[in-house]
N, CA, C and O atoms as a Maestro MAE file, in Angstrom:
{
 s_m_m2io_version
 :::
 2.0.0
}

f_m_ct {
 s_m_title
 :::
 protein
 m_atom[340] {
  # First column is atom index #
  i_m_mmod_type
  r_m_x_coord
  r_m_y_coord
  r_m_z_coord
  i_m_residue_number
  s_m_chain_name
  s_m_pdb_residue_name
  s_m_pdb_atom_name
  i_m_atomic_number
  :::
  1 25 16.037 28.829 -64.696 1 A "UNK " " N  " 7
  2 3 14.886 29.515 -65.244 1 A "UNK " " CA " 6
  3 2 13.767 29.640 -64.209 1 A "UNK " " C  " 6
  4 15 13.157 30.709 -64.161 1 A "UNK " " O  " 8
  5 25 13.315 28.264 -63.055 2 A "UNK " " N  " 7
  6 3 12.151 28.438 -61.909 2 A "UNK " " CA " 6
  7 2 12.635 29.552 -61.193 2 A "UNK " " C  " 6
  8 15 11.804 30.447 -61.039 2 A "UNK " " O  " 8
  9 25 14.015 29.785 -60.600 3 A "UNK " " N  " 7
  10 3 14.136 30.751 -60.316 3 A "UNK " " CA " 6
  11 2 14.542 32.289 -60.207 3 A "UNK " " C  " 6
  12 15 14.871 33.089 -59.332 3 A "UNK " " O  " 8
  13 25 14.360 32.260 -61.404 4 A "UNK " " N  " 7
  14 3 14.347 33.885 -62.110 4 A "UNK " " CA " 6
  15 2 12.863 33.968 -62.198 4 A "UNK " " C  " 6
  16 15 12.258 34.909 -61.683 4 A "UNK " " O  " 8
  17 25 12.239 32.972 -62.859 5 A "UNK " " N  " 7
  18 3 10.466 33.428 -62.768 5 A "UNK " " CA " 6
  19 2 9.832 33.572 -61.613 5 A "UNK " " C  " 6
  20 15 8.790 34.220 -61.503 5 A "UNK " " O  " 8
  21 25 10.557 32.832 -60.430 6 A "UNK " " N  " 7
  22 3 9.752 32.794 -59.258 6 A "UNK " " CA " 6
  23 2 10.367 34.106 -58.968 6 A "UNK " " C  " 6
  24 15 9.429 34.888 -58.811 6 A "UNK " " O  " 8
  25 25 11.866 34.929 -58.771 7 A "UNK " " N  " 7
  26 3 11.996 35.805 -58.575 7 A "UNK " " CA " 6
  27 2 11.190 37.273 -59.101 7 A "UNK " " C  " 6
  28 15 10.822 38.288 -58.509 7 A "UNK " " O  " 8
  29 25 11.134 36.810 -60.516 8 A "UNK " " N  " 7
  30 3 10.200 37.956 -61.204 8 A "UNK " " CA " 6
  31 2 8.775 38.341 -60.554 8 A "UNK " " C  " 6
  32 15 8.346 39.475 -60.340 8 A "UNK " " O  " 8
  33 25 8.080 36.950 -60.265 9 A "UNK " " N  " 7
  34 3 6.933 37.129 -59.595 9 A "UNK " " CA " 6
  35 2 6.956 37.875 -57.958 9 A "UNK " " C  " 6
  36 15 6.016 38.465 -57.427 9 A "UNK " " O  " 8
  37 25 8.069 37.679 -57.496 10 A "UNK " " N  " 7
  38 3 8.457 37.925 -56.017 10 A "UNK " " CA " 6
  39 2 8.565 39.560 -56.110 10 A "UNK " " C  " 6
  40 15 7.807 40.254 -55.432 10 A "UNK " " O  " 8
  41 25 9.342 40.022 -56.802 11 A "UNK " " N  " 7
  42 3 9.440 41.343 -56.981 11 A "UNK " " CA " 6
  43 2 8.199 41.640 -57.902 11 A "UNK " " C  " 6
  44 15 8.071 42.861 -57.807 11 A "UNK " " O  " 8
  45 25 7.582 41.345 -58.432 12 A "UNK " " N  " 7
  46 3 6.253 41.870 -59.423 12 A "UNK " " CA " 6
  47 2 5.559 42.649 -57.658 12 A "UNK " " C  " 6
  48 15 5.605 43.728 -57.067 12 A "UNK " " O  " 8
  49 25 5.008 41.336 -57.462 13 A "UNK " " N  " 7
  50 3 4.249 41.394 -56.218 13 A "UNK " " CA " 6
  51 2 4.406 42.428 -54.990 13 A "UNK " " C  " 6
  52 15 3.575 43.112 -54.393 13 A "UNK " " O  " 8
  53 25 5.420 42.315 -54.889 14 A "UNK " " N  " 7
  54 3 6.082 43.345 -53.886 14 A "UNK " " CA " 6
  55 2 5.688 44.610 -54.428 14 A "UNK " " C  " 6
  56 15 5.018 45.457 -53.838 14 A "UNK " " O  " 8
  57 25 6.156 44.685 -55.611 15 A "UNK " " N  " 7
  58 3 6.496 46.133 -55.938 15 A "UNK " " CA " 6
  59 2 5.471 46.821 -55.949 15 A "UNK " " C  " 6
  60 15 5.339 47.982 -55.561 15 A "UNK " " O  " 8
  61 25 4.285 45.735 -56.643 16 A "UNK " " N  " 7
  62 3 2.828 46.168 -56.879 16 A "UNK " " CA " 6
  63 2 2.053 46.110 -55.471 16 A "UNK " " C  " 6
  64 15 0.984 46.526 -55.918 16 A "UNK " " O  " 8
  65 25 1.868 45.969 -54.519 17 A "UNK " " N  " 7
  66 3 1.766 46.045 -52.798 17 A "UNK " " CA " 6
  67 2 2.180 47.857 -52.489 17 A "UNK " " C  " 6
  68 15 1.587 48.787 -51.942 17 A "UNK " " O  " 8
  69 25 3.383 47.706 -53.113 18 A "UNK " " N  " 7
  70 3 4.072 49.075 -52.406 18 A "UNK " " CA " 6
  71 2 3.796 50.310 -53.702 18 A "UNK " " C  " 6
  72 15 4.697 51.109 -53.957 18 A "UNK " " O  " 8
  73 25 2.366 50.351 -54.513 19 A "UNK " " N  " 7
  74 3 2.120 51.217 -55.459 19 A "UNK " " CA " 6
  75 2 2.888 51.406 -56.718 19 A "UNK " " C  " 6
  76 15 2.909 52.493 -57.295 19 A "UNK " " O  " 8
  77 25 3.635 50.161 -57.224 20 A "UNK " " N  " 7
  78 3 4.585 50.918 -58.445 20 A "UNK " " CA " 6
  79 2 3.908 49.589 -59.206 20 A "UNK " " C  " 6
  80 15 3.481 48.580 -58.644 20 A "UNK " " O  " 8
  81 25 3.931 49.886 -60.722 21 A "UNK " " N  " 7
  82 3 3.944 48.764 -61.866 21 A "UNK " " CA " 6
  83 2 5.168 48.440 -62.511 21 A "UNK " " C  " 6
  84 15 5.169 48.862 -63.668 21 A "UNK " " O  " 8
  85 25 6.218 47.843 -62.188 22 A "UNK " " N  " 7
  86 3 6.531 47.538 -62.618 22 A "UNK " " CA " 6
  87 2 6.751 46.514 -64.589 22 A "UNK " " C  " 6
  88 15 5.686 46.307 -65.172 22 A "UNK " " O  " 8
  89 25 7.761 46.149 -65.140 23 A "UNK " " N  " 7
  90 3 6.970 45.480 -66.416 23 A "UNK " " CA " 6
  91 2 8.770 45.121 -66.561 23 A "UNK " " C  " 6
  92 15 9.747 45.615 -65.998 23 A "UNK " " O  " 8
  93 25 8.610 43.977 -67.645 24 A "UNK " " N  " 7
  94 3 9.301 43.444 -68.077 24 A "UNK " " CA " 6
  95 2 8.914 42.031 -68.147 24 A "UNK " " C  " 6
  96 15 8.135 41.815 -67.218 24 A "UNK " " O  " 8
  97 25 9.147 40.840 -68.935 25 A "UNK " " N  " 7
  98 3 8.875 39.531 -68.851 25 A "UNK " " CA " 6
  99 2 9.566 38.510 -69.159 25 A "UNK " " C  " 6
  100 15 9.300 37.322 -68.978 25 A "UNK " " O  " 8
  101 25 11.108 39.328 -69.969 26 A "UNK " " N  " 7
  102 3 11.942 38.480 -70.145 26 A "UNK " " CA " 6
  103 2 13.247 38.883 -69.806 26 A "UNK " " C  " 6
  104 15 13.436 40.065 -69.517 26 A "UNK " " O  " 8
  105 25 14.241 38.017 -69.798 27 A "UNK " " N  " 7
  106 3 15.341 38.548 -69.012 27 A "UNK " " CA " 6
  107 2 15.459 38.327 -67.671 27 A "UNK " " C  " 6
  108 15 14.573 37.657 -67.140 27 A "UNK " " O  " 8
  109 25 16.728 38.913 -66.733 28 A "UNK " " N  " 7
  110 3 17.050 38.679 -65.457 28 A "UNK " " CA " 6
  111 2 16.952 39.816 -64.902 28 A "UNK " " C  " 6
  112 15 17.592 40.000 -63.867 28 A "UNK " " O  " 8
  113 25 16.234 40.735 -65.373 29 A "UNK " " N  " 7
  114 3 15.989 42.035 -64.827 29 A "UNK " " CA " 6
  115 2 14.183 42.604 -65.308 29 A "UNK " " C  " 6
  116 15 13.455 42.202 -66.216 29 A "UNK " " O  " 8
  117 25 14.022 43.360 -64.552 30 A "UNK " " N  " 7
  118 3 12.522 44.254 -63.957 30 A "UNK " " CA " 6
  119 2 12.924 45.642 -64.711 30 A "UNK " " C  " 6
  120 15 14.054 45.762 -65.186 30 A "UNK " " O  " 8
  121 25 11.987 46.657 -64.800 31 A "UNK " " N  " 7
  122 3 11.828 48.041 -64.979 31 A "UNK " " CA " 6
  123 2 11.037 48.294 -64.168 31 A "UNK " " C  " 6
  124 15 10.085 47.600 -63.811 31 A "UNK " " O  " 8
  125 25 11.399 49.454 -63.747 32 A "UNK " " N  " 7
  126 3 10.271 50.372 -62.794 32 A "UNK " " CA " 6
  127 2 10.535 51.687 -63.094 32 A "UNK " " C  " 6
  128 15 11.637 52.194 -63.306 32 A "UNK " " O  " 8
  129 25 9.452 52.204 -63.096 33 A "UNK " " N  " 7
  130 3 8.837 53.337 -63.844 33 A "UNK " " CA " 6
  131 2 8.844 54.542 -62.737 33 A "UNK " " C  " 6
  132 15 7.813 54.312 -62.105 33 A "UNK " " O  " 8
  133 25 9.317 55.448 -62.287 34 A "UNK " " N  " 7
  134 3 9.041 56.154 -61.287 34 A "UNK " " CA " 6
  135 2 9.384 57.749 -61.280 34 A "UNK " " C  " 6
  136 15 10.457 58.212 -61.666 34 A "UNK " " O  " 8
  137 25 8.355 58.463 -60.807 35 A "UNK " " N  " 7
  138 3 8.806 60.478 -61.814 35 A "UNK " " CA " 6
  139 2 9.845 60.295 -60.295 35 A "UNK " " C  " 6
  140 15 10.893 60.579 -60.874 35 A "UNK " " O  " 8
  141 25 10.127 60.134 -59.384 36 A "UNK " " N  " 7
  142 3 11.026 60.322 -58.586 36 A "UNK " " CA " 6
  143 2 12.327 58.911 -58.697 36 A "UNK " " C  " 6
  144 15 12.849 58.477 -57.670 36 A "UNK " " O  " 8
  145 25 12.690 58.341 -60.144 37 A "UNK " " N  " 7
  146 3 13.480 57.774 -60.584 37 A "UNK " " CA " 6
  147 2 15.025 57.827 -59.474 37 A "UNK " " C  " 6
  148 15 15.475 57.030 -58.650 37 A "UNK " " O  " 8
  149 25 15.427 59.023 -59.913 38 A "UNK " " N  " 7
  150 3 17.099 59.774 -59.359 38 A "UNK " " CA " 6
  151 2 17.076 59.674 -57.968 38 A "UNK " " C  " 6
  152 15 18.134 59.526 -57.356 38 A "UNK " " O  " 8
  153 25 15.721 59.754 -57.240 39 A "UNK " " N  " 7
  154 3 16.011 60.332 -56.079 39 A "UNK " " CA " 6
  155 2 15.785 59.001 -55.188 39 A "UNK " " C  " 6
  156 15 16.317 58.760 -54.105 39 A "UNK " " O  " 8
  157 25 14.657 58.008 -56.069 40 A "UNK " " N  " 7
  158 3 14.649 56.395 -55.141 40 A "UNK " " CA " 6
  159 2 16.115 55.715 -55.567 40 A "UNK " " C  " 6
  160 15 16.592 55.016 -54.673 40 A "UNK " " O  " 8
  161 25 16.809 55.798 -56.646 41 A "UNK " " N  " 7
  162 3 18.506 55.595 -57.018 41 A "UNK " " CA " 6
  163 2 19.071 55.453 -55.736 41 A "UNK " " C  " 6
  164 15 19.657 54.512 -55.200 41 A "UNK " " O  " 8
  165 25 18.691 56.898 -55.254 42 A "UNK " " N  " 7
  166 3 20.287 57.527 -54.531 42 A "UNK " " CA " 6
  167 2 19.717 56.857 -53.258 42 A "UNK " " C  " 6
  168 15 20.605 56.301 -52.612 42 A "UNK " " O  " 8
  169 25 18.353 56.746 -52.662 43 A "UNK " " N  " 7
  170 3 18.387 56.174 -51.117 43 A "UNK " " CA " 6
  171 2 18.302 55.291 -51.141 43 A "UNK " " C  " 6
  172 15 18.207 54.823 -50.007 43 A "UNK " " O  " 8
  173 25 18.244 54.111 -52.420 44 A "UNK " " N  " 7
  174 3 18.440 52.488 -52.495 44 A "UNK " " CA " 6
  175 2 20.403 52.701 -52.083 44 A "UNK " " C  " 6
  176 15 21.083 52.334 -51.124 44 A "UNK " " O  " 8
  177 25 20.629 53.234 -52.976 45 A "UNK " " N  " 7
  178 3 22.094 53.033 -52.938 45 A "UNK " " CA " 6
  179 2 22.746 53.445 -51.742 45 A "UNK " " C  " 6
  180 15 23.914 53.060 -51.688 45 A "UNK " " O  " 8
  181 25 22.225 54.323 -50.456 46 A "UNK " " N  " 7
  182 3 22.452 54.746 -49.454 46 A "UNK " " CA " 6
  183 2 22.302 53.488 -48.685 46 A "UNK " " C  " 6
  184 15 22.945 53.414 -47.637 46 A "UNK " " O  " 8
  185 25 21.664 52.631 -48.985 47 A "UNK " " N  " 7
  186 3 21.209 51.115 -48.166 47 A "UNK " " CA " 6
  187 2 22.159 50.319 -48.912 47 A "UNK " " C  " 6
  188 15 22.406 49.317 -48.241 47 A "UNK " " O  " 8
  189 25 22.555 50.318 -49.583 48 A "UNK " " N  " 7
  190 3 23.551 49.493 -50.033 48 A "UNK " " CA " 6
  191 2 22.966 48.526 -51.162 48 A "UNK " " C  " 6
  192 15 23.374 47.371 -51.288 48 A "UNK " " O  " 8
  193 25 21.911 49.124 -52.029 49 A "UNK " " N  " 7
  194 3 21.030 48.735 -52.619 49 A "UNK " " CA " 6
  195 2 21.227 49.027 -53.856 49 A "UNK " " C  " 6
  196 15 21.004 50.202 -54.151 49 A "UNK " " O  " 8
  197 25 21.725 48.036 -55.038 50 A "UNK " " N  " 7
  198 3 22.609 48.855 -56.299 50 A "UNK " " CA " 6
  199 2 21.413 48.282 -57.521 50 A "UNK " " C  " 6
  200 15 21.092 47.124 -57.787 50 A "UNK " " O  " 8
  201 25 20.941 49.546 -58.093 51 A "UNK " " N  " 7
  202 3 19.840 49.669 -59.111 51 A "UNK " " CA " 6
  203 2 20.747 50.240 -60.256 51 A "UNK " " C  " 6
  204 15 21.844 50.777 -60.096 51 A "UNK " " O  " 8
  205 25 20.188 50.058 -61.263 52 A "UNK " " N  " 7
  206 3 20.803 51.026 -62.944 52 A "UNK " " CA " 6
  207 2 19.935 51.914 -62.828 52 A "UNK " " C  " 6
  208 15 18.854 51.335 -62.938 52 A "UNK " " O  " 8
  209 25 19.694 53.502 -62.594 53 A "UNK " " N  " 7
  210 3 19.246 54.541 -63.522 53 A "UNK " " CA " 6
  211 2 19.077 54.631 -64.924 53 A "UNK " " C  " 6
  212 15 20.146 54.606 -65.535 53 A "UNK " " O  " 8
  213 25 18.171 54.717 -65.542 54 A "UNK " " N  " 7
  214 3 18.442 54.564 -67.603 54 A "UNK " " CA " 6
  215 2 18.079 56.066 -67.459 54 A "UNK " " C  " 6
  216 15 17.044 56.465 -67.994 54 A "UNK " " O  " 8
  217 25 18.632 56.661 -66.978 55 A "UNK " " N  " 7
  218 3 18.444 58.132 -67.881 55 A "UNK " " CA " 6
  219 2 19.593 58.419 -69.284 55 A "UNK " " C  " 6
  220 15 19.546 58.893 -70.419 55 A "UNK " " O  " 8
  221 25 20.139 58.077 -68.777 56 A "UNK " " N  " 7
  222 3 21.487 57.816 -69.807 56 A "UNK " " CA " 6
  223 2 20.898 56.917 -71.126 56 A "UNK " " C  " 6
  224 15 21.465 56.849 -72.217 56 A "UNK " " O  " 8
  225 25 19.814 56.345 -70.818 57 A "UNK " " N  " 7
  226 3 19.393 55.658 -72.033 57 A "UNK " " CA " 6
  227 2 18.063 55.852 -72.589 57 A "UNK " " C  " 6
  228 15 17.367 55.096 -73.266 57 A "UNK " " O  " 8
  229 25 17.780 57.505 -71.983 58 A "UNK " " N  " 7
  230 3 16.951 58.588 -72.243 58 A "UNK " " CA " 6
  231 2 15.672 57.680 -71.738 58 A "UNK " " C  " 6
  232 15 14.817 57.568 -72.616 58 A "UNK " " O  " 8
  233 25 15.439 57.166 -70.790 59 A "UNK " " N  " 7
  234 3 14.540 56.657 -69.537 59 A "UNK " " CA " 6
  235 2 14.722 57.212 -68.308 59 A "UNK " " C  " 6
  236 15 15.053 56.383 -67.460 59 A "UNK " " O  " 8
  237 25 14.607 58.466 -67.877 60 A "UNK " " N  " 7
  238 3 14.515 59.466 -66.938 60 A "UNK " " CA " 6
  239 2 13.834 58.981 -65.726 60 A "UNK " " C  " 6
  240 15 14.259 59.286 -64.612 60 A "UNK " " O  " 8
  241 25 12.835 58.269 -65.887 61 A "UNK " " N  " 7
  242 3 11.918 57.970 -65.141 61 A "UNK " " CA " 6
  243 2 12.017 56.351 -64.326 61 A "UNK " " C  " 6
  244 15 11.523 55.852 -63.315 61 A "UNK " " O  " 8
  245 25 12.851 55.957 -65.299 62 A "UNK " " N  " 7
  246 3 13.045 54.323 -64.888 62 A "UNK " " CA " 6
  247 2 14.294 53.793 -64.032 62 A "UNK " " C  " 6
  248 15 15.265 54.488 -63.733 62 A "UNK " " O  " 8
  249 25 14.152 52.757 -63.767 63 A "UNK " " N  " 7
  250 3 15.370 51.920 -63.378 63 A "UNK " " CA " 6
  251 2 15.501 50.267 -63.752 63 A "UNK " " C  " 6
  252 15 14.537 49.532 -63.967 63 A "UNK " " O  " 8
  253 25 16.422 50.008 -63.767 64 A "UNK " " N  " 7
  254 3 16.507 48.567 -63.891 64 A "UNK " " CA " 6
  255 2 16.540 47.935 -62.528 64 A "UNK " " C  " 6
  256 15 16.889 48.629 -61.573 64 A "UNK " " O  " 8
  257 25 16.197 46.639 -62.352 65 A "UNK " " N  " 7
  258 3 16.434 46.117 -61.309 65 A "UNK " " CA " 6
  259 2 16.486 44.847 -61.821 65 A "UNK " " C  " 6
  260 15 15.659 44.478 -62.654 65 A "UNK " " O  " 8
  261 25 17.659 43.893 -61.283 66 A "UNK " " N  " 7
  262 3 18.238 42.626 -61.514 66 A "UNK " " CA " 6
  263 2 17.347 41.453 -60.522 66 A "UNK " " C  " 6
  264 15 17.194 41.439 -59.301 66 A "UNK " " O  " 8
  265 25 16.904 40.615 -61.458 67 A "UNK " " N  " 7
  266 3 16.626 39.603 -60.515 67 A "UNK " " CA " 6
  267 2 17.441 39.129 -59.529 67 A "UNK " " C  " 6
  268 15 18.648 39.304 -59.698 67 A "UNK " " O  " 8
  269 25 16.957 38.387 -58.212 68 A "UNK " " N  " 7
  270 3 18.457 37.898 -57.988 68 A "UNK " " CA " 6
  271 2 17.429 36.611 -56.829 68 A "UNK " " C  " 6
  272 15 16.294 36.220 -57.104 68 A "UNK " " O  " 8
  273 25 18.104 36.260 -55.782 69 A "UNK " " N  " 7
  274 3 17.516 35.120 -55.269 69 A "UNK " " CA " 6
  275 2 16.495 35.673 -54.342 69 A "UNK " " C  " 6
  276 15 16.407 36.848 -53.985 69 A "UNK " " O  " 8
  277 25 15.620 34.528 -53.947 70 A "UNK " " N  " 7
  278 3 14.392 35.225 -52.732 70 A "UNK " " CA " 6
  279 2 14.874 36.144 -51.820 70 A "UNK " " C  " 6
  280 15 14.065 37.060 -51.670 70 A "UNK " " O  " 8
  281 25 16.502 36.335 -50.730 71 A "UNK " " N  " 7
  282 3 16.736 36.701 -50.054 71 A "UNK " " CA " 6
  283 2 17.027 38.397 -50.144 71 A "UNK " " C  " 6
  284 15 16.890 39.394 -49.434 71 A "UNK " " O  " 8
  285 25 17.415 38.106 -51.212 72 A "UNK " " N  " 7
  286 3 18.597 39.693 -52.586 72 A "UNK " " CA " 6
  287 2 16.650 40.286 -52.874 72 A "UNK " " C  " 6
  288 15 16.216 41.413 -52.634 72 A "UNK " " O  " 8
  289 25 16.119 39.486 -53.247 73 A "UNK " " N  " 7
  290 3 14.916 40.695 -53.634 73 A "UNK " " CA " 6
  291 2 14.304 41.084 -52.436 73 A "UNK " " C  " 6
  292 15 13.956 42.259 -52.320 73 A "UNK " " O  " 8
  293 25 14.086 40.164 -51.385 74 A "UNK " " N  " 7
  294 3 13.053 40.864 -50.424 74 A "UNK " " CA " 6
  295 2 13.898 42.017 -49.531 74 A "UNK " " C  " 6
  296 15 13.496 42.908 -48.784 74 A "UNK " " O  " 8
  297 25 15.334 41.575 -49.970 75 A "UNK " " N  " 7
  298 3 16.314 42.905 -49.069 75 A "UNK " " CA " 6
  299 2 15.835 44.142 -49.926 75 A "UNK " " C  " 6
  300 15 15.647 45.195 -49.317 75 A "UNK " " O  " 8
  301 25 15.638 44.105 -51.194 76 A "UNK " " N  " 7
  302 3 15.526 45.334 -52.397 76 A "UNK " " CA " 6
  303 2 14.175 45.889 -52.133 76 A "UNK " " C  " 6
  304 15 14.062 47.070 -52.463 76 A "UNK " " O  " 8
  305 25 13.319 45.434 -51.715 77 A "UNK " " N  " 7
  306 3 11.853 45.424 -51.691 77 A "UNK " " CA " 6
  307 2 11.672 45.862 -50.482 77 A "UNK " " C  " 6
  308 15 10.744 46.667 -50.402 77 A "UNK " " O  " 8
  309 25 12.460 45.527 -49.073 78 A "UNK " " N  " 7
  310 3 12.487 46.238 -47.756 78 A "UNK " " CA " 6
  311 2 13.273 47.824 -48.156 78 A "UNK " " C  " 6
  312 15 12.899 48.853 -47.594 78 A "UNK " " O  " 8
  313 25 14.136 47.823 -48.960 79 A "UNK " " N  " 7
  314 3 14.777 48.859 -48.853 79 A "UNK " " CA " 6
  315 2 13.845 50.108 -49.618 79 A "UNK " " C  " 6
  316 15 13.773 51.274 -49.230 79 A "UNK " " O  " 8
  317 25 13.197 49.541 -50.750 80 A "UNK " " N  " 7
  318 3 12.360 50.541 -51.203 80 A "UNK " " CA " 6
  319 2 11.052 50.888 -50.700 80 A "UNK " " C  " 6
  320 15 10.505 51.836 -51.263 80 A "UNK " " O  " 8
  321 25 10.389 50.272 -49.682 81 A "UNK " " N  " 7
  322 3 9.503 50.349 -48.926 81 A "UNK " " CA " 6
  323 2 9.954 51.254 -47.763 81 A "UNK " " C  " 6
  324 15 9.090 51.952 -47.232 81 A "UNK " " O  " 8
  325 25 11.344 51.316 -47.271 82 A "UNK " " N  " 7
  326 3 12.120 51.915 -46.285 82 A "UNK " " CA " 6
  327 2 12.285 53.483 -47.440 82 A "UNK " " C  " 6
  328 15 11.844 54.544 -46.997 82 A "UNK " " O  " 8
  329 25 12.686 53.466 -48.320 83 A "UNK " " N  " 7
  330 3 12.892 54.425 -49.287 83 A "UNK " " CA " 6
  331 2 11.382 55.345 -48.862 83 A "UNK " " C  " 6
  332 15 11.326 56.438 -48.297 83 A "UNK " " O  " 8
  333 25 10.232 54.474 -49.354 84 A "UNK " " N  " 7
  334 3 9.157 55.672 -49.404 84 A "UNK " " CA " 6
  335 2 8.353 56.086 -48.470 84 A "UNK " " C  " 6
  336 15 7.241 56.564 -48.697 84 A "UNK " " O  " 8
  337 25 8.966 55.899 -47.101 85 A "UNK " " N  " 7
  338 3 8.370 56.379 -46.427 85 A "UNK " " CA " 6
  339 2 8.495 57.968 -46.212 85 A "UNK " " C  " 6
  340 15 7.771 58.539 -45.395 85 A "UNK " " O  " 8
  :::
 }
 m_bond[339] {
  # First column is bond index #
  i_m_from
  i_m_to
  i_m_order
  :::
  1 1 2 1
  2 2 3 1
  3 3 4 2
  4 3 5 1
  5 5 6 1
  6 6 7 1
  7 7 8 2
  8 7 9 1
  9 9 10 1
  10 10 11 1
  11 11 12 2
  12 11 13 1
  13 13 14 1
  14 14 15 1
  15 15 16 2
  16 15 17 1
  17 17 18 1
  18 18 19 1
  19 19 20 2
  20 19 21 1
  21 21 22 1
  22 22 23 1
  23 23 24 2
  24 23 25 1
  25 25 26 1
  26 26 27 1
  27 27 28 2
  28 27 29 1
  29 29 30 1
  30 30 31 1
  31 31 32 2
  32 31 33 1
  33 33 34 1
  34 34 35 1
  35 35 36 2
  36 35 37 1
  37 37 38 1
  38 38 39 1
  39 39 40 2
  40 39 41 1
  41 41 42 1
  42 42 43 1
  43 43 44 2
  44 43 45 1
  45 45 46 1
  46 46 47 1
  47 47 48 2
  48 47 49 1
  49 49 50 1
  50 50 51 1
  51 51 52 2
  52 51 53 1
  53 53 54 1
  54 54 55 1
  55 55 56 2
  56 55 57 1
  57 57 58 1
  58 58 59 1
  59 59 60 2
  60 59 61 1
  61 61 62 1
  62 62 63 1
  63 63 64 2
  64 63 65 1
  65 65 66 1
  66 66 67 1
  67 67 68 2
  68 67 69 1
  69 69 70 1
  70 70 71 1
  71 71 72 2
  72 71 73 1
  73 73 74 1
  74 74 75 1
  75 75 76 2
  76 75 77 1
  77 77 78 1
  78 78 79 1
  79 79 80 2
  80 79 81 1
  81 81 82 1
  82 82 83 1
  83 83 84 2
  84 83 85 1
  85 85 86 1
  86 86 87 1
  87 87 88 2
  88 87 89 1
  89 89 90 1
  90 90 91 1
  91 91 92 2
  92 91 93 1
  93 93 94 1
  94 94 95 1
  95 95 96 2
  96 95 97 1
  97 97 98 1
  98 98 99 1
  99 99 100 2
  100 99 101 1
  101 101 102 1
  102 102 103 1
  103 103 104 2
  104 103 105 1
  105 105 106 1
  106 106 107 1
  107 107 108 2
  108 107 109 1
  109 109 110 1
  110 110 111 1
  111 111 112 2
  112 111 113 1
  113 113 114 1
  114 114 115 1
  115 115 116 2
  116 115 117 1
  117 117 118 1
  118 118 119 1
  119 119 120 2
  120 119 121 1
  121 121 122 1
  122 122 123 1
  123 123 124 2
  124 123 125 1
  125 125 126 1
  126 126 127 1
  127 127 128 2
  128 127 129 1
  129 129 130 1
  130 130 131 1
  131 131 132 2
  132 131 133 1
  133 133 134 1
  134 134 135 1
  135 135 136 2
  136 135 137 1
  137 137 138 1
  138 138 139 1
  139 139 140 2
  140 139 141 1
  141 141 142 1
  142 142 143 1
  143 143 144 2
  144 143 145 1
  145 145 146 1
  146 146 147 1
  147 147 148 2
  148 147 149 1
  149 149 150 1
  150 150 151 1
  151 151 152 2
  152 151 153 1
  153 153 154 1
  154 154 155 1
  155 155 156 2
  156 155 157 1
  157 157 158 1
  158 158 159 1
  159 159 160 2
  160 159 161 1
  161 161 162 1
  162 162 163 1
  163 163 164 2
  164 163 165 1
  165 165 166 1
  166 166 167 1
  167 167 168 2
  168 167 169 1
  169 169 170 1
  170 170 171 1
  171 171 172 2
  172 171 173 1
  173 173 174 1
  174 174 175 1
  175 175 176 2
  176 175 177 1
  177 177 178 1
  178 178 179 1
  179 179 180 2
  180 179 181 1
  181 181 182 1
  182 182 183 1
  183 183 184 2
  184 183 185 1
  185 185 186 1
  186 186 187 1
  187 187 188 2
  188 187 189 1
  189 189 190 1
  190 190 191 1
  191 191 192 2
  192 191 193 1
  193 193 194 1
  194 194 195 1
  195 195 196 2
  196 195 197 1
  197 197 198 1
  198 198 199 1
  199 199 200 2
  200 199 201 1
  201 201 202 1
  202 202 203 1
  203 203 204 2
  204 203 205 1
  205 205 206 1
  206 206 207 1
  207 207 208 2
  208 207 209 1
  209 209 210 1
  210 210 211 1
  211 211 212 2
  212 211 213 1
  213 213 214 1
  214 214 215 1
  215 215 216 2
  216 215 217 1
  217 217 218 1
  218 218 219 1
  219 219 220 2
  220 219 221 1
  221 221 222 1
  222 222 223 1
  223 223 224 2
  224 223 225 1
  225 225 226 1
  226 226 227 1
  227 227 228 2
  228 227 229 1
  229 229 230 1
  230 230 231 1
  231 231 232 2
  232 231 233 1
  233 233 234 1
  234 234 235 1
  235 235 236 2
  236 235 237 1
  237 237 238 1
  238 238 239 1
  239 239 240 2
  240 239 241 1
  241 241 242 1
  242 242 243 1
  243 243 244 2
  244 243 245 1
  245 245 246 1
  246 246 247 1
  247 247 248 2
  248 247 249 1
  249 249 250 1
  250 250 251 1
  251 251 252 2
  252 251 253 1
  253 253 254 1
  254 254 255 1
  255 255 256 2
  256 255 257 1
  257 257 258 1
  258 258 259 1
  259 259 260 2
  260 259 261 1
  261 261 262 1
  262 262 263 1
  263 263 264 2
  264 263 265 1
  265 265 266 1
  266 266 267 1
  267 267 268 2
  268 267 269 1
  269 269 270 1
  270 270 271 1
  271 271 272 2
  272 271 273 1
  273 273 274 1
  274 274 275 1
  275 275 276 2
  276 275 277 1
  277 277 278 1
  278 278 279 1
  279 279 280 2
  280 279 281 1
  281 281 282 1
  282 282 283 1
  283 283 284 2
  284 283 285 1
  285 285 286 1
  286 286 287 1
  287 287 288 2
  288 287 289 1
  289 289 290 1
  290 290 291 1
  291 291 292 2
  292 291 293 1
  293 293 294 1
  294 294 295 1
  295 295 296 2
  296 295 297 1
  297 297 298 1
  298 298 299 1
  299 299 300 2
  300 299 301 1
  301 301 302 1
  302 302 303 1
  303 303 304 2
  304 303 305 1
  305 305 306 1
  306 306 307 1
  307 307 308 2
  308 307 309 1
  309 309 310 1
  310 310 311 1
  311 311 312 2
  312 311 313 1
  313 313 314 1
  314 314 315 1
  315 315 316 2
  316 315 317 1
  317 317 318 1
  318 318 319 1
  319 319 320 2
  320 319 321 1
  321 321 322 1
  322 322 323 1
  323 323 324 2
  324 323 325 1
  325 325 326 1
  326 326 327 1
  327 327 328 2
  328 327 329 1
  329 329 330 1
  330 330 331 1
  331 331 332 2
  332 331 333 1
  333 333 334 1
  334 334 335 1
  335 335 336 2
  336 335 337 1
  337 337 338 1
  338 338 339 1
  339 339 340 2
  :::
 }
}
């Protein structure tokens, strides 16, 4: 449980640094909210960076993202920072 919360906070932080709000508070996974959803998908996943799309779960705009250990998020968090440039 310390480290899924410490992870949650790790990616909160990040995400919110790099302009997005993220939300979620329970669970082993994040939401992020983004009108360019499909298109941060496809260049996470070009990095080898594997997110859920919920458009399929009529969330167009969102993605899931899985907690995972300090190393797994700050790789996810370089890659989407690498994403928006």
């Amino acid at each position: 449980r310390v480290v899924n919360e410490n992870g949650r906070r790790q990616l909160f932080d990040g995400l919110n640094r790099l302009g997005y709000q993220p939300f979620g508070e329970h669970g082993n996974f994040i939401l992020l909210e983004s009108d360019s959803a499909a298109s941060l998908s496809q260049k996470l996943m070009e990095q080898g960076v594997i997110v859920r799309p919920l458009a399929g779960y009529g969330l167009p705009k969102h993605l899931r993202i899985s907690i995972g250990l300090e190393e797994q998020n700050s790789r996810f968090l370089e890659a989407v920072a690498y994403s928006c440039r």
